[in-house]
C-alpha positions as CSV (number, residue, x, y, z in Angstrom):
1,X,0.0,0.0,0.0
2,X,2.2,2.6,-1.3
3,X,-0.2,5.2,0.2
4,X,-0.2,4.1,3.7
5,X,1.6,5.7,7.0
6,X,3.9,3.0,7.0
7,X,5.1,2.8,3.2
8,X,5.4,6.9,3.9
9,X,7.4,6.2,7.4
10,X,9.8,3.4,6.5
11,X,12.1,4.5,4.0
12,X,12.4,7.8,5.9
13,X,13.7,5.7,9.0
14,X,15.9,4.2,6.9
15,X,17.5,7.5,5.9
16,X,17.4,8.2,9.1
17,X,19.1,5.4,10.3
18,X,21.2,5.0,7.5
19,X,20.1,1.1,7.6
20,X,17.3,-1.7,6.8
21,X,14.5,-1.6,9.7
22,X,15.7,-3.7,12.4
23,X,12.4,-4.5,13.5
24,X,9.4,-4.3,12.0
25,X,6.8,-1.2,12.3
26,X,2.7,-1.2,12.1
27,X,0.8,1.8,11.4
28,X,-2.6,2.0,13.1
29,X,-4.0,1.2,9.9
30,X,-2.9,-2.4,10.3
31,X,-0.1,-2.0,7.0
32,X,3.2,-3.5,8.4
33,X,6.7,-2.5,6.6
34,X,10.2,-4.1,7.9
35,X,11.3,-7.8,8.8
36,X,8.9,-10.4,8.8
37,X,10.9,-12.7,11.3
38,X,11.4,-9.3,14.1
39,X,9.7,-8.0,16.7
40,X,7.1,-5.1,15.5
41,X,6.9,-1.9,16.7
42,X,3.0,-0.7,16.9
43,X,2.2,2.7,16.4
44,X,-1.3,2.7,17.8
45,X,-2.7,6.3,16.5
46,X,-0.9,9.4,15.4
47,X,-0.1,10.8,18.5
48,X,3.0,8.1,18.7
49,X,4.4,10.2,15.8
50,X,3.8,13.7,17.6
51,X,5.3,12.7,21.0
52,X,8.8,11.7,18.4
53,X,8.2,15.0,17.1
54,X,8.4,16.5,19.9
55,X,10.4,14.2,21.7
56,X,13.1,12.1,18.8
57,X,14.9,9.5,20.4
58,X,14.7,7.3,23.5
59,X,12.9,10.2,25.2
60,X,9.8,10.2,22.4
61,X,9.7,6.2,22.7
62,X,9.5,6.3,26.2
63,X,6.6,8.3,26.9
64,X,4.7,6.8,23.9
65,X,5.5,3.4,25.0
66,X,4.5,4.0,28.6
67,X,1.1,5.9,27.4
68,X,0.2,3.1,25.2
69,X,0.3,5.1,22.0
70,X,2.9,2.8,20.9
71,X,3.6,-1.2,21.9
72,X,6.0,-4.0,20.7
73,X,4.7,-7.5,19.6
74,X,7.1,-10.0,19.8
75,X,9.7,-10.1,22.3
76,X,10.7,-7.0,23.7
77,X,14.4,-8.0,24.5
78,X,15.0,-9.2,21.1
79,X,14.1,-5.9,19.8
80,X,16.4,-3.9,22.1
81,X,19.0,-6.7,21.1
82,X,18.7,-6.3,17.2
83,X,19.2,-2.3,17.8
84,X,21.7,-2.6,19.9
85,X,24.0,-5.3,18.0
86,X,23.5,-2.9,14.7
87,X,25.1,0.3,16.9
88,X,28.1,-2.1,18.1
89,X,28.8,-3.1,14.2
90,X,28.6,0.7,13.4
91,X,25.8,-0.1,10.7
92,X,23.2,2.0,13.0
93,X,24.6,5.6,13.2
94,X,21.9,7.1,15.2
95,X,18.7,9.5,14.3
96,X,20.5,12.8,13.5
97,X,18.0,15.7,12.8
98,X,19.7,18.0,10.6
99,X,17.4,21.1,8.7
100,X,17.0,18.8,5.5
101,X,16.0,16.1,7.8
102,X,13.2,18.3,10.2
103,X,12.2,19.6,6.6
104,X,11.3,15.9,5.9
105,X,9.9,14.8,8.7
106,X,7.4,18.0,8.9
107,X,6.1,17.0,5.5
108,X,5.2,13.8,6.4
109,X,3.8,14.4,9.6
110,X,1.3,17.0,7.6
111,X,0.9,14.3,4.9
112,X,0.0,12.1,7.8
113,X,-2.2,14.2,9.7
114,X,0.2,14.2,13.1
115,X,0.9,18.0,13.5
116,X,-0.7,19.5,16.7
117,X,0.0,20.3,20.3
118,X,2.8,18.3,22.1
119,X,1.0,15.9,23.9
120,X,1.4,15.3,28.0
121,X,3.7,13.5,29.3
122,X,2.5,10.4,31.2
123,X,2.0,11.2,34.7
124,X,5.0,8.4,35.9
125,X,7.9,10.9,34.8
126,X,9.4,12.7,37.2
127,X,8.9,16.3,37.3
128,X,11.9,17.7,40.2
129,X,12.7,21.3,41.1
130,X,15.2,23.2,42.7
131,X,18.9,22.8,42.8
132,X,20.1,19.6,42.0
133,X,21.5,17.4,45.1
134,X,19.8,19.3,47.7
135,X,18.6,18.0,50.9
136,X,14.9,18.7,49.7
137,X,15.6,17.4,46.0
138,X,17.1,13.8,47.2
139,X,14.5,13.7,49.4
140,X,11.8,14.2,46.2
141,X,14.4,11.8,43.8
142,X,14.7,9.5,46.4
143,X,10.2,9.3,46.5
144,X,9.8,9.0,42.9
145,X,11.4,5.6,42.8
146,X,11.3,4.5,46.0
147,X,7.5,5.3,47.3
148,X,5.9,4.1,44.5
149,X,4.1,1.2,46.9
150,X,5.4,-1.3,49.7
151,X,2.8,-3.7,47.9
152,X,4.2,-3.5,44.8
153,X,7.8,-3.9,45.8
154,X,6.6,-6.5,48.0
155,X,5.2,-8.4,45.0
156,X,8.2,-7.7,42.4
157,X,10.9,-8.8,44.8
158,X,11.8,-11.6,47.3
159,X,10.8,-12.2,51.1
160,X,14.3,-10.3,52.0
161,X,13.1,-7.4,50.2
162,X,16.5,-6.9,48.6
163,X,16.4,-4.6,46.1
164,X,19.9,-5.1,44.3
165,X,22.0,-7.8,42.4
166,X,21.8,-11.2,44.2
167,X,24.6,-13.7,44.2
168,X,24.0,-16.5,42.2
169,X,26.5,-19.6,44.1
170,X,23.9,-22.9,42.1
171,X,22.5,-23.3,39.1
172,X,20.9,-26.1,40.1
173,X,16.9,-26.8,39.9
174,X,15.5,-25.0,42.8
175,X,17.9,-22.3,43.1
176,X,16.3,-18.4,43.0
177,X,16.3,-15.5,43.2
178,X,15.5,-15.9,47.4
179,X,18.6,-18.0,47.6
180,X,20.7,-15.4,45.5
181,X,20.0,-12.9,47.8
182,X,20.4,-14.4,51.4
183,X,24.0,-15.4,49.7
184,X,24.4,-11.7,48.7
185,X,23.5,-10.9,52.5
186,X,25.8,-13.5,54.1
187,X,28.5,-12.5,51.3
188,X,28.8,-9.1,52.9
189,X,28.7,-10.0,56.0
190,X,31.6,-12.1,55.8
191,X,33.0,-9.1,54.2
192,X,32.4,-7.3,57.0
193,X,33.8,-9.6,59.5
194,X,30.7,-9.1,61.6
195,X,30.7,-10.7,64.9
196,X,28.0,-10.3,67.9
197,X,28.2,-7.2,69.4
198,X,29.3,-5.2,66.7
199,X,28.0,-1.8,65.2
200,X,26.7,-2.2,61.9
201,X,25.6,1.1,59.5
202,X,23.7,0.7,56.4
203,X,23.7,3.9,54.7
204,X,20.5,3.6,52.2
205,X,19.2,0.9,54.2
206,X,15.9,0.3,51.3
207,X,13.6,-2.3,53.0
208,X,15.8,-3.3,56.0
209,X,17.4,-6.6,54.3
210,X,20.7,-6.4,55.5
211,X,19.7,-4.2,58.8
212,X,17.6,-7.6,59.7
213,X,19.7,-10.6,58.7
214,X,22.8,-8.7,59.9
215,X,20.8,-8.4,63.1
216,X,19.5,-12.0,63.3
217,X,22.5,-14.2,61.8
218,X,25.4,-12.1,63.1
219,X,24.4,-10.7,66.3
220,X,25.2,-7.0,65.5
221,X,23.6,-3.5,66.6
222,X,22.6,-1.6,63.6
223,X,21.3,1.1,62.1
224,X,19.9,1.7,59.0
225,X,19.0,5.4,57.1
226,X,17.0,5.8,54.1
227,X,15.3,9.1,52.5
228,X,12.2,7.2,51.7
229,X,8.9,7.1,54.0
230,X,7.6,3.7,52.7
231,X,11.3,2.0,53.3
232,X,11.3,3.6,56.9
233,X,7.7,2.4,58.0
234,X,8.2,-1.0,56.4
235,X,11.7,-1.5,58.0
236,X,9.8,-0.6,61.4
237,X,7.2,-3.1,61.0
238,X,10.0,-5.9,60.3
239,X,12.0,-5.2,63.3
240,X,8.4,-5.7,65.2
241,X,8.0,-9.1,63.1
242,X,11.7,-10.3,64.3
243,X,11.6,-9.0,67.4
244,X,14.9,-6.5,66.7
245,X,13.7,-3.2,68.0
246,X,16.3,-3.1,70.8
247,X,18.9,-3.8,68.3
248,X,18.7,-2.0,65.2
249,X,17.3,1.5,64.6
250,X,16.1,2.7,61.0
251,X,16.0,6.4,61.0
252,X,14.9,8.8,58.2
253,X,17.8,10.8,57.6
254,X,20.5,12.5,55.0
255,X,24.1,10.4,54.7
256,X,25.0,14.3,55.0
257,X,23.3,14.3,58.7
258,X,25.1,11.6,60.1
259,X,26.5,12.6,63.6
260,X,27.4,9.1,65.8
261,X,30.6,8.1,67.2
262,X,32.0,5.5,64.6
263,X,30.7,1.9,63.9
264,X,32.5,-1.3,63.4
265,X,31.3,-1.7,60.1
266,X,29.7,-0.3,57.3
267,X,27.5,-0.7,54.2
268,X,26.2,1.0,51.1
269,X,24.7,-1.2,48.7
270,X,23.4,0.0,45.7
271,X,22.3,4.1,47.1
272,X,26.0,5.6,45.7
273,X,24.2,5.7,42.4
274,X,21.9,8.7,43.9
275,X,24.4,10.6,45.4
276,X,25.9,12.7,41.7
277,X,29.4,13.2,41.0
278,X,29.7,16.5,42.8
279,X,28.8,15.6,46.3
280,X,30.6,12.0,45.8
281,X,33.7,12.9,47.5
282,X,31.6,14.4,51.1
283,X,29.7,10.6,50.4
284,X,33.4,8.6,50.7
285,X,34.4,11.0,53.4
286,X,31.2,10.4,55.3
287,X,31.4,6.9,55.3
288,X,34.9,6.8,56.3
289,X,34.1,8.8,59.2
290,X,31.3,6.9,60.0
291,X,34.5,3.9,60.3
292,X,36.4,3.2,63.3
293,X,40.0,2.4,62.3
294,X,40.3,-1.0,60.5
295,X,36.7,-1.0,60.7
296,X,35.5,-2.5,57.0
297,X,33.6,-0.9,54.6
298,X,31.5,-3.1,51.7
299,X,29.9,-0.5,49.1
300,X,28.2,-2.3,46.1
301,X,27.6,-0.2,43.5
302,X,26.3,0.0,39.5
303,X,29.0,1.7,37.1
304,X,28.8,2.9,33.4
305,X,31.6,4.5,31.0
306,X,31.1,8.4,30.0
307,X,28.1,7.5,27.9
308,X,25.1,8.5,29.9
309,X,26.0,8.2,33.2
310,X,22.5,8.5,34.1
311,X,21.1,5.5,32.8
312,X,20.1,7.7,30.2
313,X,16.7,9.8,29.2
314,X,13.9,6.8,30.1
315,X,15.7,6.1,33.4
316,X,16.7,9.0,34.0
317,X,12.9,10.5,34.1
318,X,11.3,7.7,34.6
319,X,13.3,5.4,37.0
320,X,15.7,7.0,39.0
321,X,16.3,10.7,38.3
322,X,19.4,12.6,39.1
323,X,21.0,9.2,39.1
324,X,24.9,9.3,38.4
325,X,27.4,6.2,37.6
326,X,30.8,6.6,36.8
327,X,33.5,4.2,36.2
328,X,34.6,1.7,38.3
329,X,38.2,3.5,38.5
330,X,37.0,6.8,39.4
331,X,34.7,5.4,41.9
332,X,37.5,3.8,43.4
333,X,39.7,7.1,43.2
334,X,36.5,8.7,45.4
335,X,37.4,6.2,48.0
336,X,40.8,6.4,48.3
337,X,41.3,10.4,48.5
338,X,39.1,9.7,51.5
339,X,41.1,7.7,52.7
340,X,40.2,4.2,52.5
341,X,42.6,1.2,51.4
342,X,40.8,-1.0,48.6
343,X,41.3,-4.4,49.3
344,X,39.5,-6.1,46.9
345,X,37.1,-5.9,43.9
346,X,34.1,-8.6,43.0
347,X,32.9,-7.9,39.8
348,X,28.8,-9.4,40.0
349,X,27.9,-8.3,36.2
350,X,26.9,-11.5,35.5
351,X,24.9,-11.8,38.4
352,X,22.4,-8.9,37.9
353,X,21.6,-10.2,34.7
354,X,20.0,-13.2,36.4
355,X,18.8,-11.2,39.3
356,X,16.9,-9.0,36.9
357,X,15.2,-11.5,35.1
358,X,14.1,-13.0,38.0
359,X,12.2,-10.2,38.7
360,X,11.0,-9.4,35.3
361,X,9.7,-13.6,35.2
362,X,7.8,-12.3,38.3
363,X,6.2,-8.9,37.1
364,X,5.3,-10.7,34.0
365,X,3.4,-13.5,35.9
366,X,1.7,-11.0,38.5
367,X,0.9,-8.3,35.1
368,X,-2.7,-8.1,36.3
369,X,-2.1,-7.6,39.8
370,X,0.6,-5.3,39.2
371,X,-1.7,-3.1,37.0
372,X,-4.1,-3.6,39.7
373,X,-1.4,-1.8,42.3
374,X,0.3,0.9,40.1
375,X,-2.0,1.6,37.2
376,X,-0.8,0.2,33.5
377,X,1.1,2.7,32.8
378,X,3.7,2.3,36.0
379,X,3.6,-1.7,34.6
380,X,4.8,-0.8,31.0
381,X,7.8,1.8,33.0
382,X,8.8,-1.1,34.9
383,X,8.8,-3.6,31.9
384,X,10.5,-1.5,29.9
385,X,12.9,-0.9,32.9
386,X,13.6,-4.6,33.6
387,X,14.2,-5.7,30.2
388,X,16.4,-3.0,29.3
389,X,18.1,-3.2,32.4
390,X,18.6,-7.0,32.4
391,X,20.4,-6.4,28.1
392,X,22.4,-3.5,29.7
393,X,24.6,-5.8,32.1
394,X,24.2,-8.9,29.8
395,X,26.3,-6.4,27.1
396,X,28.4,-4.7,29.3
397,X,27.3,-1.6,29.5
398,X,26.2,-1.2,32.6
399,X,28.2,-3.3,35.5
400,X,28.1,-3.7,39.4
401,X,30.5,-4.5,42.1
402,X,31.1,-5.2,45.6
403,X,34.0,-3.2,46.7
404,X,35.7,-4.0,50.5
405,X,37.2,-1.3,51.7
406,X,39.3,-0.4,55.3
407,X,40.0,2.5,57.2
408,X,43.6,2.4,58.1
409,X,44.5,2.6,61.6
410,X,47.1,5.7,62.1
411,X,50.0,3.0,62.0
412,X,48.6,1.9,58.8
413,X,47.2,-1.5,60.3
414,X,44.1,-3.0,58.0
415,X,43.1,-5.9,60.6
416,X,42.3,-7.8,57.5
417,X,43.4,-11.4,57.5
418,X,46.2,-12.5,54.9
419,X,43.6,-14.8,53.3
420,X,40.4,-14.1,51.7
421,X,38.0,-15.0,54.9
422,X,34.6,-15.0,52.9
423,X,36.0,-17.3,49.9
């Protein structure tokens, strides 16, 4: 149908492109162009077009994927995998606008009948005001994400709660994502070197999964801080549940507000993302102050090379904003102008690949119930999120990494034994 949106869209793409479709594309007149063994991109009505007009790029898909405008038939991953293998060979060189290009795309869109208004963004994207990495803007980052509903995170992830790469020791018949992450809890711990009695802080505590198996299977004292509400009251009613109130305290408060005499040990697992580049160095200094001498320090962390350090434009409005990652090298230069001695570096790519499948197995299983708790448009943010995020550490282009750190005494004494005690 040479007359049809799609015959009129297609070879522009191309152009665009400057390849073959990688996947194929529907109009909302039911004409298909592109691959007929791909994934198909469904453009639902015209205002799909108008939000890329207003919006080209990852930005534009986002919002029309999350509104519904436009949807994917086929499997979702194998699209993002098609696109992303044709940037790696070089052969997809990216959508560059130039005036010829706008010129083109404004005919069509007339042709087409898409020119109007820009349309609203869906109500799940973050709108944040106010200087960026202040106490008030965290506070609102840090809600976006994290408050979205105790119910829903309670249904996406394990019992534990733990809301970062597991560690996957089996692959035998049986073994999940629960396992995985009690063996990322004990892991640290051993790390740690916790023993009854000791002082344990988790700086971006989330739901309390370390605070409480810390608490339970190592006898510590602890305390746990998080900017998020929901985390704090659910944390609360676990220590109830487990009978920990004496023993570990989950507070709602700053890393920037922390005041107490030093602690044994302590943890960051997965909250260095929100801190930004700027205010990193107060972050490593903080936590080495929070660190009697040759007390440990395990910080697990995400990292990503100078492309988009922010996950990019879907994540970064949709999922986590002001979110920063960096290198794993200039992370680790963070921590030792503060003045900790690295002492060793386990790469777990691998393993959030298998983590976040797990939980993309479960959204997909619990779709109605998940609609049911935060509307279909927050389930097509997190699907989007999951299966992006799962071919992001597959490819290596995002990665994540427990790093064991110690503060030196003044004689330069680590208290670390000369063998790896948590192999």
């Amino acid at each position: 149908m040479p007359n049809s949106p799609a015959s009129r869209l297609a070879p522009f793409v191309e152009r665009l492109l400057g390849c073959s479709l990688p996947v194929g594309l529907r109009t909302w007149d039911g004409v298909r162009a592109g691959p007929p063994d791909a994934p198909t991109v469904v453009l639902r009505n015209r205002r799909a077009l108008r939000r890329l007009l207003y919006a080209p790029g990852e930005l534009g898909l986002a919002r029309a994927y999350v509104s519904g405008d436009l949807d994917v038939e086929g499997d979702l991953a194998d699209g993002f995998r098609r696109i992303w293998a044709l940037t790696r060979s070089g052969a997809l060189r990216g959508a560059r606008l130039g005036p010829r290009e706008w010129a083109e795309a404004l005919r069509i869109a007339v042709r087409l009948g898409v020119v109007g208004p820009p349309p609203k963004p869906p109500a799940e994207e973050a709108r944040l005001s106010g200087k960026l990495h202040t106490l008030l803007r965290d506070k609102s980052a840090i809600a976006h994400h994290y408050d979205l509903s105790n119910a829903f995170y309670q249904l996406l992830l394990d019992e534990s709660m733990a809301y970062s790469s597991g560690y996957w020791t089996s692959d035998e018949d049986g073994y999940g994502v629960e396992q995985a992450q009690w063996d990322k809890l004990e892991l640290i711990c051993r790390k740690l070197g916790l023993r009854p009695g000791m002082r344990l802080l988790d700086v971006g505590c989330g739901w309390g999964s370390l605070l409480v198996h810390a608490a339970k299977h190592h006898g510590v004292h602890a305390v746990g801080i998080t900017l998020s509400a929901e985390q704090q009251q659910h944390v609360r009613g676990r220590l109830a549940q487990h009978d920990l109130e004496e023993r570990v305290e989950v507070r709602r408060q700053d890393y920037r507000e922390l005041a107490d005499k030093p602690f044994d040990a302590v943890a960051s697992i997965e909250m260095g993302e929100h801190v930004g580049e700027e205010n990193y160095p107060e972050y490593t200094r903080t936590l080495f102050r929070m660190l009697k001498p040759t007390g440990r320090l395990v910080l697990q962390q995400m990292s990503r090379g100078a492309v988009a350090p922010g996950g990019g434009a879907f994540i970064e409005r949709y999922i986590a904003p002001d979110m920063t990652m960096r290198p794993l090298s200039r992370t680790l230069g963070h921590l030792e102008t503060a003045g900790f001695e690295i002492r060793d570096v386990h790469a777990l790519r691998e393993h959030y690949v298998r983590t976040v499948r797990a939980w993309e197995k479960t959204l997909e299983g619990n779709w109605d119930d998940v609609v049911a708790l935060i509307g279909e448009s927050g389930a097509r943010v997190w699907r989007l999120y999951l299966v992006g995020g799962a071919l992001a550490f597959e490819e290596n282009r995002m990665g994540v990494d427990q790093i064991l750190a110690v503060r030196p005494s003044d004689e330069g004494l680590s208290g670390l034994p000369a063998t790896r005690e948590w192999s």
